[in-house]
Backbone as CSV, one residue per row, in Angstrom:
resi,resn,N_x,N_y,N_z,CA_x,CA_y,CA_z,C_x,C_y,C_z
1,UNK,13.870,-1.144,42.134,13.897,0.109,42.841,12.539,0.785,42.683
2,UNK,12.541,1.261,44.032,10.567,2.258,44.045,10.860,3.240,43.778
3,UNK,9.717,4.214,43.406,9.782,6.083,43.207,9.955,5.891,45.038
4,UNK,10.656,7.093,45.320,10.077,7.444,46.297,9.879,9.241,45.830
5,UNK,8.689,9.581,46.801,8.381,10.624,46.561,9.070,11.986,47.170
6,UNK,9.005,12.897,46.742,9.294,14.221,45.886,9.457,14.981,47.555
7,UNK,10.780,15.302,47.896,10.717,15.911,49.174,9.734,17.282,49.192
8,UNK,9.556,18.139,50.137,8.901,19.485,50.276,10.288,19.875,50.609
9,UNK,11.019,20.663,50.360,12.315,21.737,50.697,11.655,22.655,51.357
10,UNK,12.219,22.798,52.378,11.940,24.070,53.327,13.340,24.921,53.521
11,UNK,13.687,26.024,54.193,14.964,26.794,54.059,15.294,26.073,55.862
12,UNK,16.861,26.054,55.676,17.013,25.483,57.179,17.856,24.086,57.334
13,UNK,17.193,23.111,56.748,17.991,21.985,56.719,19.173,21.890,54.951
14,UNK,19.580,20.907,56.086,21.554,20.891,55.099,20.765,19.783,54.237
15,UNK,21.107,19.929,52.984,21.016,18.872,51.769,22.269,18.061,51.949
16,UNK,21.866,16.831,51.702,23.285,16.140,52.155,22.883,14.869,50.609
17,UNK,24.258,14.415,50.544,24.316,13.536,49.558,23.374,12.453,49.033
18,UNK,23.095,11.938,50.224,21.983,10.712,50.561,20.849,11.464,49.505
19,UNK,20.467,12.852,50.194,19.368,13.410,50.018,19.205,13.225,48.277
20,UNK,19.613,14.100,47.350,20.136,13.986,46.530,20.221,12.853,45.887
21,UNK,21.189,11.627,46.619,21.069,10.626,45.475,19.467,9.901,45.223
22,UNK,18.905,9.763,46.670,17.505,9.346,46.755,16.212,10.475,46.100
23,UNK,16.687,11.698,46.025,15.425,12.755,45.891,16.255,12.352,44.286
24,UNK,17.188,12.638,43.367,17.389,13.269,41.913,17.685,11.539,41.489
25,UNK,19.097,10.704,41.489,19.604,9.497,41.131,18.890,8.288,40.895
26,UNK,18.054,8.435,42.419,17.303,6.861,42.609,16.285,7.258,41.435
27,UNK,15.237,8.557,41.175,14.044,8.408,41.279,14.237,8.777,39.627
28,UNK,15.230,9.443,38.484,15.662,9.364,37.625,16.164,7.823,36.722
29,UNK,16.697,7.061,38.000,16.968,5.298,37.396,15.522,5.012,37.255
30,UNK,14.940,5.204,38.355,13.324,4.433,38.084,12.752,4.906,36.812
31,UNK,12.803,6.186,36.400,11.768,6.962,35.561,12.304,6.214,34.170
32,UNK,14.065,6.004,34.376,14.324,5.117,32.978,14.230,4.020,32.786
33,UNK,14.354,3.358,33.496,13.504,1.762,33.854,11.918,1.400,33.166
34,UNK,11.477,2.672,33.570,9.900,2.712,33.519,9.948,3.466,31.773
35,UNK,10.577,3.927,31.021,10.374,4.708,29.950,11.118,3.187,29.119
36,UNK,12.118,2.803,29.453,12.451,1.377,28.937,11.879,0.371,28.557
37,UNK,10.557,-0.379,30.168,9.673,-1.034,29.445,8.419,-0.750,28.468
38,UNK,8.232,0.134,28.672,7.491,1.060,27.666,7.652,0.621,26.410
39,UNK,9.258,1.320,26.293,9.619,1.189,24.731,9.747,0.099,24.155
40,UNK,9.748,-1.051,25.263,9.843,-2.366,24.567,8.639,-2.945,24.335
41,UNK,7.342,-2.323,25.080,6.312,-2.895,24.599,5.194,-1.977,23.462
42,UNK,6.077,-0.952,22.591,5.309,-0.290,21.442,6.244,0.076,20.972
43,UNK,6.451,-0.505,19.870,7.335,-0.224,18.598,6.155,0.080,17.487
44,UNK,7.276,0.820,16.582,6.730,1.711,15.425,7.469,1.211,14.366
45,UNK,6.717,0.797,13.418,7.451,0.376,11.855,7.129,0.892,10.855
46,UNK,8.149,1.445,10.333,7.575,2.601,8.695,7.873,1.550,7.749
47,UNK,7.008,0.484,6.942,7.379,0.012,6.321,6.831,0.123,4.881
48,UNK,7.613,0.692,4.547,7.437,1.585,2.754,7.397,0.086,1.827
49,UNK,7.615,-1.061,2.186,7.930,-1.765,1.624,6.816,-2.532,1.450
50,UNK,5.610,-2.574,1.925,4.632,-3.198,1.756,3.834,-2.877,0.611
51,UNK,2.701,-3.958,0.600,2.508,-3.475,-1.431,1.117,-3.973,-0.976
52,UNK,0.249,-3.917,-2.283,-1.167,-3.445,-2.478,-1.164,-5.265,-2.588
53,UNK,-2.265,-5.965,-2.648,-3.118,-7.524,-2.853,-1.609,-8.600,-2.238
54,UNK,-1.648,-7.949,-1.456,-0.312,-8.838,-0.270,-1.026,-8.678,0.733
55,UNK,-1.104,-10.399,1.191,-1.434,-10.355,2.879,-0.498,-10.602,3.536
56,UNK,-0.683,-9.688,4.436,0.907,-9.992,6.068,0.405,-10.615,6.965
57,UNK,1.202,-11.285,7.871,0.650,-11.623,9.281,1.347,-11.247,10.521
58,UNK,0.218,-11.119,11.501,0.688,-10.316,12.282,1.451,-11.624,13.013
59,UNK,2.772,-11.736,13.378,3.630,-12.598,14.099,3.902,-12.397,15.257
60,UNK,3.322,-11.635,15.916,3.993,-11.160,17.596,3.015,-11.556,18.132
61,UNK,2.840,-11.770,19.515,2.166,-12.217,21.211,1.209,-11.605,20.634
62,UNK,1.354,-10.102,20.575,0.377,-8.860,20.795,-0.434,-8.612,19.604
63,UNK,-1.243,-7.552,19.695,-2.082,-6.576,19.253,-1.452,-6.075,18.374
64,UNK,-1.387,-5.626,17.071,-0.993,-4.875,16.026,-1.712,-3.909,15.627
65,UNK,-1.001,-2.483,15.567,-2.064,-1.423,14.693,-1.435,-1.037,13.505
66,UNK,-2.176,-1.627,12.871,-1.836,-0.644,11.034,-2.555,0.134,10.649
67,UNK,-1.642,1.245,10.300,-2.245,2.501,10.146,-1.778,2.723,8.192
68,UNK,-2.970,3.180,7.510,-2.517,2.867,6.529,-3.036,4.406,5.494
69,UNK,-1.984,4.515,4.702,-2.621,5.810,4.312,-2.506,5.535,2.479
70,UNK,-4.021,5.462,1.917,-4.567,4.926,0.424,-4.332,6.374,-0.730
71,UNK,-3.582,6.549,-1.796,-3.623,7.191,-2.390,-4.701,6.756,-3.506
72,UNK,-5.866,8.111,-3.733,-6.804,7.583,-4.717,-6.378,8.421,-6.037
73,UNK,-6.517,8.239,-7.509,-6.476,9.213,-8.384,-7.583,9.358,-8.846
74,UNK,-7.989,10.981,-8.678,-9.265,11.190,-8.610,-10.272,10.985,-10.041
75,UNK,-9.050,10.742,-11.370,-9.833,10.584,-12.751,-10.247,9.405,-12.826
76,UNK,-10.257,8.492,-11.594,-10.729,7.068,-11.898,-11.930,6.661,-10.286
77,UNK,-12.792,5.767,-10.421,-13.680,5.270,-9.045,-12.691,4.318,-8.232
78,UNK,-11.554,5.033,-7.988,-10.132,3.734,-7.174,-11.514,3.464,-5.848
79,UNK,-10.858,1.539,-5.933,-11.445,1.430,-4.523,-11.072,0.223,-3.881
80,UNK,-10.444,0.434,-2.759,-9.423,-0.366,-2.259,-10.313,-0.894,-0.792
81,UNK,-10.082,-1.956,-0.662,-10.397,-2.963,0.694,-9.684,-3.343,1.744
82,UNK,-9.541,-3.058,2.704,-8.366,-3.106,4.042,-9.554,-4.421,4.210
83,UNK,-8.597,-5.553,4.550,-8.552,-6.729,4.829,-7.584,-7.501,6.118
84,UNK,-9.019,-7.952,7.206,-7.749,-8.814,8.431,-8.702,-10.040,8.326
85,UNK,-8.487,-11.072,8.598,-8.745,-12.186,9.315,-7.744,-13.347,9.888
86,UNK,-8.549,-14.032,10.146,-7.780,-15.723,10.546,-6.759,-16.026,10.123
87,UNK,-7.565,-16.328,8.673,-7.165,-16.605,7.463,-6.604,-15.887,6.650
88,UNK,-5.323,-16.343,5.486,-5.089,-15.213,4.254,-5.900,-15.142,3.261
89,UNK,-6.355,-14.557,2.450,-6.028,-13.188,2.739,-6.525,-11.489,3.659
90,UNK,-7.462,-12.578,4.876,-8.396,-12.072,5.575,-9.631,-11.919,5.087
91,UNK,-10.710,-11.096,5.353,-11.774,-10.621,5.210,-12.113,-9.185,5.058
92,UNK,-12.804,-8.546,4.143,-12.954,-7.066,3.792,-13.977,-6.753,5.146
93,UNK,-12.881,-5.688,5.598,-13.537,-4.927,6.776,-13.876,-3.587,6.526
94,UNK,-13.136,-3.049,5.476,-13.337,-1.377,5.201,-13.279,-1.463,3.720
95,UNK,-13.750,-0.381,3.364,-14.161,-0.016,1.686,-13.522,1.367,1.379
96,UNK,-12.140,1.727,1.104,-11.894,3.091,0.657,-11.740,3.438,-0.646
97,UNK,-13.069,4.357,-1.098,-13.532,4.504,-2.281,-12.924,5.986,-2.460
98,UNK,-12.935,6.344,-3.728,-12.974,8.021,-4.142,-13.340,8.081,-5.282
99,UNK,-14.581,8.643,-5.922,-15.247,8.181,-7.088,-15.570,10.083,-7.597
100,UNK,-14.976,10.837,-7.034,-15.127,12.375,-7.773,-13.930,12.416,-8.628
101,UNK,-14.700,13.180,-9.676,-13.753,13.286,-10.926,-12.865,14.787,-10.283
102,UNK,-11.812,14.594,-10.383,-11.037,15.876,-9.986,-9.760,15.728,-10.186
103,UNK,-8.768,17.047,-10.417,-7.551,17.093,-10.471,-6.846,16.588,-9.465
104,UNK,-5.716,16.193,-9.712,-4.788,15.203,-8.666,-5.005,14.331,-8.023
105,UNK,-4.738,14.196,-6.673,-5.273,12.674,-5.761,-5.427,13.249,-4.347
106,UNK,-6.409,12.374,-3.455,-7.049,12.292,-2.489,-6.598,11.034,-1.547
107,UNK,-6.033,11.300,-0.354,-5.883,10.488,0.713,-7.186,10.099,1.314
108,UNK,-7.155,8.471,1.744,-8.109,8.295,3.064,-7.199,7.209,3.587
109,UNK,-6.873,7.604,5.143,-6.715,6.988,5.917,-7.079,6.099,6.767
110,UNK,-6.558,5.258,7.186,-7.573,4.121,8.453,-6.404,3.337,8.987
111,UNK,-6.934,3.304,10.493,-6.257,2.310,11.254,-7.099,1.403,11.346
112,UNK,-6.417,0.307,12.076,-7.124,-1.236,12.219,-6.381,-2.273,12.831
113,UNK,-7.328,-2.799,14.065,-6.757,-3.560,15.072,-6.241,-5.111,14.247
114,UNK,-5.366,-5.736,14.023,-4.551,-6.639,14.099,-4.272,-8.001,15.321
115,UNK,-5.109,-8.450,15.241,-4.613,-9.421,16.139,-3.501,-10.753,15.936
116,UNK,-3.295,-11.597,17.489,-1.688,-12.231,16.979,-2.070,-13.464,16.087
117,UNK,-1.668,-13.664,15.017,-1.538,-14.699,13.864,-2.441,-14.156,13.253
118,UNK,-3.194,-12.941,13.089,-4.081,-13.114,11.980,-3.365,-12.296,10.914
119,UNK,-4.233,-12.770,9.850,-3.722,-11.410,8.780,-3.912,-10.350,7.967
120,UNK,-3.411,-9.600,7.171,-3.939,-7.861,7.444,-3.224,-7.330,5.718
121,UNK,-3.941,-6.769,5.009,-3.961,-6.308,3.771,-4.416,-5.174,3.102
122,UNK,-4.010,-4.814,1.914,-4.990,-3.935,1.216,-5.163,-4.561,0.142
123,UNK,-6.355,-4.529,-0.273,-6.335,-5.013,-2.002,-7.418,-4.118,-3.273
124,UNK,-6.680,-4.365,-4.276,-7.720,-3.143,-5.122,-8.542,-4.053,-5.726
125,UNK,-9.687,-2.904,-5.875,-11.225,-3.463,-6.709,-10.939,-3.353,-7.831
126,UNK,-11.179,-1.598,-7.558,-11.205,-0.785,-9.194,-10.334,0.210,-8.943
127,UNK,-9.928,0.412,-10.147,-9.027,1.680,-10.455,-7.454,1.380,-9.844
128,UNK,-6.461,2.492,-9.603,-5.469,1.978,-9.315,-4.816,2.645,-8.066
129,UNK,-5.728,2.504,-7.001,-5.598,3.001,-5.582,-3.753,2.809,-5.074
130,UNK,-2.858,3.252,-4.560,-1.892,2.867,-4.058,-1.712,2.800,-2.793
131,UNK,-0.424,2.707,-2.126,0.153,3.184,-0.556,1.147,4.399,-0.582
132,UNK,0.577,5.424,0.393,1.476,6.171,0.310,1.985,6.435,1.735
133,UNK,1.348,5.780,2.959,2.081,5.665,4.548,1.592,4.574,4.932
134,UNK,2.574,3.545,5.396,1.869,2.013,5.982,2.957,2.340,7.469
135,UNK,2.287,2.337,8.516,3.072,2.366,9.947,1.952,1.266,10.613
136,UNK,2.947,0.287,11.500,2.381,-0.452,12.793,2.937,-0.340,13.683
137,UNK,2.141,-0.956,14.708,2.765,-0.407,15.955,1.845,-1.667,16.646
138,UNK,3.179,-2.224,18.061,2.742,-3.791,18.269,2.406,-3.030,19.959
139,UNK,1.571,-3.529,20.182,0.958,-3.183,21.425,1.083,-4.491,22.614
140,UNK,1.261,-4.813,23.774,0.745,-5.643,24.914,1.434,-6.955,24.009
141,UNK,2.871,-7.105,23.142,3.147,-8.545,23.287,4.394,-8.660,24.232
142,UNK,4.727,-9.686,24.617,5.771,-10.083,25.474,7.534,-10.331,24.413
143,UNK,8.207,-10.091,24.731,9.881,-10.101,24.442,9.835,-10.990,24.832
């Protein structure tokens, strides 16, 4: 089924059923049709369950984004390596350091493109960096 487009209402003519099912029914099925494949091609995963010097792989058609959020404690130089490649356990692509001495802890965040079969990590240098938000989200693979 097509959009069809959006009548102009003028005062004068009778609204009749047709009108209606084609102006509100038809063009409402389409819009959910269209919000449907959508949703099937970007999913979101909160997965609390992932852990620090573990490599994953990305298993879908598509594009993967991991979005990853590093807890540093600031009485130590924590410094953690976001890692993707080919290969496990990938290759160090980013360096998230926090080396000021200070009360409590400091977030740094980063996303990072994921491609299909490769694989994708964090691992610590120094100190004892953690996870405190790991979300992906699979972009352009096929069902």
């Amino acid at each position: 089924m097509a959009w069809t487009a959006p009548m102009t209402w003028s005062t004068g003519p009778i609204v009749t059923a047709a009108h209606l099912n084609e102006q509100i029914r038809d063009n409402e099925t389409y819009l959910k049709a269209e919000t449907d494949r959508i949703d099937n091609n970007l999913q979101i995963f909160p997965t609390t369950a992932r852990a620090m010097d573990t490599a994953y792989q990305n298993t879908t058609t598509g594009l993967k984004m991991a979005t990853l959020s590093i807890v540093h404690q600031c009485s130590t130089m924590d410094t953690a390596f976001v890692c993707v490649g080919s290969t496990s356990p990938g290759t160090h692509i980013a360096r998230l350091r926090y080396s000021e001495i200070a009360e409590g802890a400091v977030y740094s965040n980063i996303t990072v493109p994921v491609p299909p079969n490769f694989y994708f990590g964090v691992s610590t240098s120094v100190g004892a960096p953690s996870i405190s938000a790991w979300v992906e989200m699979n972009l352009f693979y096929s069902t």
